[in-house]
N, C-alpha and C positions, 0 to 999 in steps of 0.2 A: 603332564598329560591332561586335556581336557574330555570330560566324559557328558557326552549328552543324556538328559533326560527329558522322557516326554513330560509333560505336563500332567496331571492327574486329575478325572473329572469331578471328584470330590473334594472341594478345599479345605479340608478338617484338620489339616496340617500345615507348618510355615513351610516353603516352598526352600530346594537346596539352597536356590542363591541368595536367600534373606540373611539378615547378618547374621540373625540368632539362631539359625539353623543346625541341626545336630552335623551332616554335612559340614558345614562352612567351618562349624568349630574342626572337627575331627583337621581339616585342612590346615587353621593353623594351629592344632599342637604340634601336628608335622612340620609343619614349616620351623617352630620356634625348635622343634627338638633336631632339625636338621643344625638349624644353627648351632645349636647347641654342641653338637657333637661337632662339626667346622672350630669351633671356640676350642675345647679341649685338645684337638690333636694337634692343632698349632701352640697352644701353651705346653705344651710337653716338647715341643722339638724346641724350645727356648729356656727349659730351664736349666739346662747348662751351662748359658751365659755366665752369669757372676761366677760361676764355677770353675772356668775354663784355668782362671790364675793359679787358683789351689791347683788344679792337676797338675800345672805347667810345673810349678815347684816340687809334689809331691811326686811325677813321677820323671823329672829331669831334661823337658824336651824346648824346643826354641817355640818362638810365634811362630815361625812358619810351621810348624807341626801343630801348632792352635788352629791356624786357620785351615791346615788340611783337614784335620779333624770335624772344623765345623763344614766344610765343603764336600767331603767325602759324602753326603748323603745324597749332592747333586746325582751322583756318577748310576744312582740306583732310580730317584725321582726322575729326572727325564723320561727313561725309555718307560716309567713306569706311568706318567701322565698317558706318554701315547697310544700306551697299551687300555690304560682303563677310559679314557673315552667311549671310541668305538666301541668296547666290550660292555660298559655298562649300557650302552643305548641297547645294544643286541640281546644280553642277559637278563639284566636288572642294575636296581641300584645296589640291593640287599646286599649280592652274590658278590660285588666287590667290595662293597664298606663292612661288610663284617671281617673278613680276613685282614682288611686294614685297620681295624680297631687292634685286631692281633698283636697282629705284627708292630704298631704302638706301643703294647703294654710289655710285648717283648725287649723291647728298645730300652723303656724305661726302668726294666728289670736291667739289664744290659748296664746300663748308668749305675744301678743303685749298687750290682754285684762288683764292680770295676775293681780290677787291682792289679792292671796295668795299661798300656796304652792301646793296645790292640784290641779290646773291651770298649772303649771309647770309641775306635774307628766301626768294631763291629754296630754296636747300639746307635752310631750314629745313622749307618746304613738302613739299618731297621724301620729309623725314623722317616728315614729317606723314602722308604719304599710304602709306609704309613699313607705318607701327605701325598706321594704320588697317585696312587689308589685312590685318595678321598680328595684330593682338591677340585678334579672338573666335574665328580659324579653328584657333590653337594651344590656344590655352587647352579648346576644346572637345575637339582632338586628344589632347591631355593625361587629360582625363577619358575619352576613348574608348578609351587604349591603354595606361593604367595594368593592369599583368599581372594582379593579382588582381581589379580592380575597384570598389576603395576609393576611394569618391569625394573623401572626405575629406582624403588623400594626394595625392588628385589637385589638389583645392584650396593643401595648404601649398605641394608642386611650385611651383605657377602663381605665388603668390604672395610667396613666395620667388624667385624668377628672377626678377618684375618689380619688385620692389626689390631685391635683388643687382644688378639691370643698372642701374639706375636708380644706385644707389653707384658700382658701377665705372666708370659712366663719364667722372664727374669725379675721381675719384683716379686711374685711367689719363694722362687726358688731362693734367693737374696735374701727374703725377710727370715725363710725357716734356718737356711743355712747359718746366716748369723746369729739366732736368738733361739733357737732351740735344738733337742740333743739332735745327734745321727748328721749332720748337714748333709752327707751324700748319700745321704737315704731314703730321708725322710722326704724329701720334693718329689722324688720321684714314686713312694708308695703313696701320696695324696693323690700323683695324676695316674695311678691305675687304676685305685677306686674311681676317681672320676671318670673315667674311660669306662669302666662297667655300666656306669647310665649313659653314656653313649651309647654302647652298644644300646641297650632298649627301645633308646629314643630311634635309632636306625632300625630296628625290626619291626617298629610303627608305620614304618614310611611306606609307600604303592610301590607294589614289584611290578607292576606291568613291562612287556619287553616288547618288541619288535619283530614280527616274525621272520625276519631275515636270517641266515645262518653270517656270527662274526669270523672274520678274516683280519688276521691282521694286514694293514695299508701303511703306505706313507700319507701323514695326512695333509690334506690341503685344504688352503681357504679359498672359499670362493669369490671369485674374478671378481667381484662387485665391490669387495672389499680389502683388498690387496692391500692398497697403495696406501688408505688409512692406516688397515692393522700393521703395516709397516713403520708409520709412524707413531703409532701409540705403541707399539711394542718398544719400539726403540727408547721413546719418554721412561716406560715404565719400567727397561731394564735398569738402566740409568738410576731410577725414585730406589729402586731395589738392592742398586748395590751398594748405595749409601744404609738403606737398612741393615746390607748383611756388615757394612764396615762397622755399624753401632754394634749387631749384637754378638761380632767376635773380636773387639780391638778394643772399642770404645769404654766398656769397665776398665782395663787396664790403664790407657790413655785418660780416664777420670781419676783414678790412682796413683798416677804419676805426675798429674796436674795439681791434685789435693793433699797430695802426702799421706794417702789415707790408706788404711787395710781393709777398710769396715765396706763390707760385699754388699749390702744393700744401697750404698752411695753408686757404685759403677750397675747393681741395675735399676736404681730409678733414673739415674739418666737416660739411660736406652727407654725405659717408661715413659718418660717427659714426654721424648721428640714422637715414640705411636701416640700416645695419649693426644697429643697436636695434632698426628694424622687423625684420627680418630672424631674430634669436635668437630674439626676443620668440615669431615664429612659429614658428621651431621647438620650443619651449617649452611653447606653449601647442596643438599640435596635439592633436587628439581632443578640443579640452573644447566644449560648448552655443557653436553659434552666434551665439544672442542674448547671452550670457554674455558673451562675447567682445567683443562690441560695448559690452554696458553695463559694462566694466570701461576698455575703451579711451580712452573720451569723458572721463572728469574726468582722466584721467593724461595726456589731449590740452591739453585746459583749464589745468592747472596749467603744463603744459613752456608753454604761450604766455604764459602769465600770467609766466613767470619769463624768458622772452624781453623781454616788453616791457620788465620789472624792468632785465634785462641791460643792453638800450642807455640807460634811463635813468639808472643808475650807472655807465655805460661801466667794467663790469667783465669781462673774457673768462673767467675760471674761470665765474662765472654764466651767461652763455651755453651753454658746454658745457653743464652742469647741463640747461639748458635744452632744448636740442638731442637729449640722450641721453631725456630724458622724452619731448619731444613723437616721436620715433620710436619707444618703446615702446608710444606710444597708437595711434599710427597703425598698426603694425603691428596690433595686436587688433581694429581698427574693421575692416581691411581684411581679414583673415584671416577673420572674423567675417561679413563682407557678402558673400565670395565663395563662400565654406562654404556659406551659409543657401540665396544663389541658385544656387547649384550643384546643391545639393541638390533643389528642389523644383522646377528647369528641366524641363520636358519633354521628352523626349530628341529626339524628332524637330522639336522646335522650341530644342534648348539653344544653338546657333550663335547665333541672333536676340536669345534673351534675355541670352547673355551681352555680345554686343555692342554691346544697350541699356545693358548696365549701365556698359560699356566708355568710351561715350557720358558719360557720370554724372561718372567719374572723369578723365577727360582735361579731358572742360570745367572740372572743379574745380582741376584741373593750370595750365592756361592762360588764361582769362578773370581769376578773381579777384586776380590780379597784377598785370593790368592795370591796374588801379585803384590797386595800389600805384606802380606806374610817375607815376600822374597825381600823388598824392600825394609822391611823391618831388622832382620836378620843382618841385611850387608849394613843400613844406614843410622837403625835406631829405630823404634815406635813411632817419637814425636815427628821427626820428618818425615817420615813414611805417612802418614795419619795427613799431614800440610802438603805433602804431594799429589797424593790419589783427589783430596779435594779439591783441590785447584784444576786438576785436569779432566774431572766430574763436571765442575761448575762451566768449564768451558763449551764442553758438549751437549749441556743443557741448553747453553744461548745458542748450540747451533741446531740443535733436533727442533725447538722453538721457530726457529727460523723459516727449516724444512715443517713445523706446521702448520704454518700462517699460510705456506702454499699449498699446503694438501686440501681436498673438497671434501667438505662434511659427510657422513658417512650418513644416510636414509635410517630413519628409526621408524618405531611402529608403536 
């Protein structure tokens, strides 16, 4: 929200907008500490990753029961985007992101308590209803309290943090698990502490609300932007479900590649290929939206294409190859999709659309694995793992296609 001030006839003080302003600063410790807290609750719904094998063994259940596990949090995060949009534009940001720090460190507790599998499915859900609360009301926070204004900035922020959380928190979880005591304990008591200065850094933030009374709605995008966010939706469920195959398959499928048991190996490779999204965005910040997408999509294409290759030669250098690309593309598609809607959101309605789009990319996250799970189960891992990419990669050269025709979307 921006707050006008009059001028003051006395100039004995730096004025808000100057950089060095008490102002300007207060603006962005908010900003960094919104990120901040964006950063933590996505590393917490990821360090279960390298974990997932231990449960498999320790408490007797298939992949497919892995990946429901990891996907059970969808079933709570959708309605729960839709719901916090609109209600934080109407509320506050506060009123929704503290109850979702909550329900976080519940989760996390959930994890750390586990002693059997329904504990698992429970904490997953917790986590679910976390990121669904906090994904659209931060992200918009982000773009409202960026100091200068730069939405674009505001975009790499957002985008950057949710994959840096999304990395760390199977290399977290991976490094404590294997080299020090407690392994299913101890990842999860560092991200509750951590999650306690989140909460702070969100009681920092401007509660300003809307005087409208909230209603919940179906939500829609508007007319102007349809036919784009159709197509950047599509790109970035797509960039998404390739991340959710990394962080619930791909330890195992690295394991089975390398002969190895050692947990920090299956998640630094899920690290690699964000850590790729991740440069890639800082990299490519400031260039055409649509650019960004039509360069992501065949560099997405080829890293699967050279995944499937991987487990068919069970070669691990190939893999990596693989991994390091397909995070370079997804980084572009998604830097590219968040840019484009960011840009041409309506301000008094950008909570809602970004939370549709939020919508787009979690389901691309959780659902599409599922089907790997089913395929794992009748066929194996490794062909399951060279099927879904190949039929991923395909889809990319065709949503590519469909966006070479779609018309740029109006930024500001």
């Amino acid at each position: 929200m921006r707050i006008e001030r009059r001028s003051s006839p006395v100039p004995a003080s730096p004025s808000a907008g100057e950089p060095g302003a008490p102002g300007e600063r207060a603006k962005a410790w908010r900003f960094w500490g919104a990120a901040y807290a964006l950063l933590v609750l996505l590393t917490g719904t990821n360090l279960p990753t390298p974990l997932y094998r231990d449960y498999e063994q320790r408490f007797g259940f298939s992949p497919l029961v892995v990946t429901l596990i990891f996907a059970a949090y969808v079933a709570v995060l959708i309605p729960s985007l839709l719901v916090a949009g609109p209600l934080s534009d109407a509320i506050g940001r506060r009123r929704v992101l503290l109850p979702a720090v909550v329900a976080a460190a519940l989760g996390s507790l959930g994890f750390a308590l586990a002693s059997g599998t329904g504990w698992l499915f429970a904490a997953r859900v917790l986590q679910g209803l976390a990121v669904g609360l906090a994904a659209g009301p931060l992200t918009a926070a982000l773009t409202e309290l960026e100091p200068s204004g730069d939405h674009r900035k505001a975009a790499l922020v957002s985008t950057v943090v949710s994959v840096g959380g999304l990395g760390i928190g199977p290399v977290l979880a991976g490094l404590l698990a294997q080299y020090a005591p407690a392994p299913r304990v101890l990842p999860f008591v560092v991200e509750i502490v951590l999650l306690l200065l989140a909460a702070a850094a969100i009681r920092a933030l401007p509660d300003a609300r809307a005087t409208a009374r909230w209603r919940p709605r179906r939500p829609e995008i508007p007319a102007a932007m349809r036919s784009a966010f159709a197509t950047s939706g599509t790109a970035n469920f797509l960039a998404f479900a390739v991340i959710g195959l990394f962080l619930a398959l791909v330890p195992t499928y690295v394991a089975a590649l390398a002969k190895s048991t050692n947990l920090l190996l299956g998640g630094g490779a899920v690290a690699l290929m964000l850590a790729c999204s991740a440069i890639v965005q800082l990299v490519s910040h400031g260039k055409p939206p649509h650019a960004l997408q039509r360069a992501g999509l065949p560099v997405l294409a080829v890293g699967l294409g050279l995944l499937a290759l991987a487990g068919s030669l069970s070669s691990l250098v190939l893999l990596l190859i693989a991994t390091a690309l397909a995070g370079v593309g997804q980084g572009l598609v998604f830097l590219g999709g968040l840019t484009a809607i960011n840009h041409a959101a309506p301000a008094d309605r950008r909570t809602e659309v970004l939370s549709s789009f939020y919508v787009i990319v979690y389901s691309g996250v959780g659902l599409p694995v599922i089907g790997v799970g089913f395929l794992a189960t009748g066929i194996g891992l490794v062909p399951a793992v060279r099927d879904f990419a190949v039929a991923v990669a395909v889809l990319c050269l065709i949503v590519l296609f469909a966006l070479r025709r779609t018309p740029t979307m109006p930024t500001n």
